[in-house]
C-alpha positions as CSV (number, residue, x, y, z in Angstrom):
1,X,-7.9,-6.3,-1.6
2,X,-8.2,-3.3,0.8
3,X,-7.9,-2.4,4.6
4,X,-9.3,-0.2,6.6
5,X,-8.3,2.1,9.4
6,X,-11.0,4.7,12.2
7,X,-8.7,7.2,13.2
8,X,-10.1,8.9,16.6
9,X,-7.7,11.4,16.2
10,X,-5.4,13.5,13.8
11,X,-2.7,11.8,11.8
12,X,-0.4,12.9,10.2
13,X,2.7,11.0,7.8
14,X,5.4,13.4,6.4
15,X,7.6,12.1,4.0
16,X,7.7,8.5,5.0
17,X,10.1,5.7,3.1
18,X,10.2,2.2,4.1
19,X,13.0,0.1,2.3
20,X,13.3,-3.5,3.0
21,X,16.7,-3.9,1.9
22,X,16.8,-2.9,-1.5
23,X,13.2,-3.3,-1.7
24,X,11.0,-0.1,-1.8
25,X,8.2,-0.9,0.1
26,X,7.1,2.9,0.6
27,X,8.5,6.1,-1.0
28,X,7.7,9.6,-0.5
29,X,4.2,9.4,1.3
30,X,2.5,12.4,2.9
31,X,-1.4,12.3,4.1
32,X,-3.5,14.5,6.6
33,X,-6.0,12.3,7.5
34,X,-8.5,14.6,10.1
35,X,-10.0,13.1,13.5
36,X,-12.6,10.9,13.0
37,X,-12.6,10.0,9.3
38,X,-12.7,6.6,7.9
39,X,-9.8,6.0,5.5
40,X,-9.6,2.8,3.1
41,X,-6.3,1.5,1.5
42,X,-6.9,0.2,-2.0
43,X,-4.9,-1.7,-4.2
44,X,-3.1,-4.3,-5.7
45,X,-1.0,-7.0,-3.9
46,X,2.6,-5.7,-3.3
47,X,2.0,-1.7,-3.6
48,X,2.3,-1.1,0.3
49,X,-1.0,-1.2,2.4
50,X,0.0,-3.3,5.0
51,X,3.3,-1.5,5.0
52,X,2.1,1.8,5.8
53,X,-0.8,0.7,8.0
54,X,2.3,-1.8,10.0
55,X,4.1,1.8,10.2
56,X,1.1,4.0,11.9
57,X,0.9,0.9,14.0
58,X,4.3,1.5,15.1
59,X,4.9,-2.3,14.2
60,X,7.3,-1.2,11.3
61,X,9.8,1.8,11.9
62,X,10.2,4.2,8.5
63,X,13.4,4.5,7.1
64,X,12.8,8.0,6.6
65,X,10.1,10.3,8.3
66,X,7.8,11.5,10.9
67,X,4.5,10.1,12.2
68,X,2.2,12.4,13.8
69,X,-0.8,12.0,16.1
70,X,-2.8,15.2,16.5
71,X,0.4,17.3,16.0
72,X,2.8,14.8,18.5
73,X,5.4,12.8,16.6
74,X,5.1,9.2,17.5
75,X,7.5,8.0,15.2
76,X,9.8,6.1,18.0
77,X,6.8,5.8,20.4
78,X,6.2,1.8,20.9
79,X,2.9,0.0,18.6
80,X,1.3,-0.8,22.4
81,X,0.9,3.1,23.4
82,X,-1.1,3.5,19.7
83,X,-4.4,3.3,19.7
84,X,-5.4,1.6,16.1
85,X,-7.2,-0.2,14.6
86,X,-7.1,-2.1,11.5
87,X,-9.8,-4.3,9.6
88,X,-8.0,-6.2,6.8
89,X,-10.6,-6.8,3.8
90,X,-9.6,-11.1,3.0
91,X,-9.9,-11.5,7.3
92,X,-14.1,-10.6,6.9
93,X,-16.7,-13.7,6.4
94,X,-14.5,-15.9,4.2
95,X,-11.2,-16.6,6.4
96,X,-11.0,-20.5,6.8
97,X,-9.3,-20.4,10.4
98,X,-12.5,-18.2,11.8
99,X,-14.6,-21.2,10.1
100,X,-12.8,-24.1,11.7
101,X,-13.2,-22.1,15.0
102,X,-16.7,-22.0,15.2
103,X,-16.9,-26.0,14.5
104,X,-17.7,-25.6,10.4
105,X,-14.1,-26.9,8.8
106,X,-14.1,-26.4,5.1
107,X,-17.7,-24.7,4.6
């Protein structure tokens, strides 16, 4: 399973934990990911994908950490004033709801 995100600008994580609970969710994460690049998230269920892209979004706060956007920390700034995007791998061709919504249930 993997996601991917189009940064259109410089990002930047320093540091970043999310706990849930007692839960560990994200530890000690720093990237530099440059303007423009394509970035992919790859692994297994569980290891924190969706955590850290729900944190860039601004949809998850970290419990410890700085999120930057071409050298501005928008750590506290709310998910609607972000501008990304994010393509989840299992919501391409094969998702049942996007079948039943074109008129094609179960094929």
């Amino acid at each position: 399973m993997g996601m991917a995100l189009l940064f259109m600008a410089g990002l930047d994580l320093h540091d970043i934990h999310k706990h849930f609970g007692s839960i560990i969710a994200a530890q000690n994460v720093n990237l530099h990911l440059p303007h423009g690049r394509f970035v992919c998230f790859l692994g297994p269920s569980g290891c924190g994908k969706t955590t850290l892209l729900r944190l860039i979004a601004g949809l998850e706060r970290p419990t410890r950490g700085r999120i930057f956007l071409e050298d501005k920390d928008i750590t506290d700034q709310p998910a609607h004033q972000r501008h990304f995007y994010a393509i989840r791998e299992d919501g391409v061709g094969g998702n049942a709801p996007a079948r039943r919504a074109r008129g094609r249930p179960g094929t």
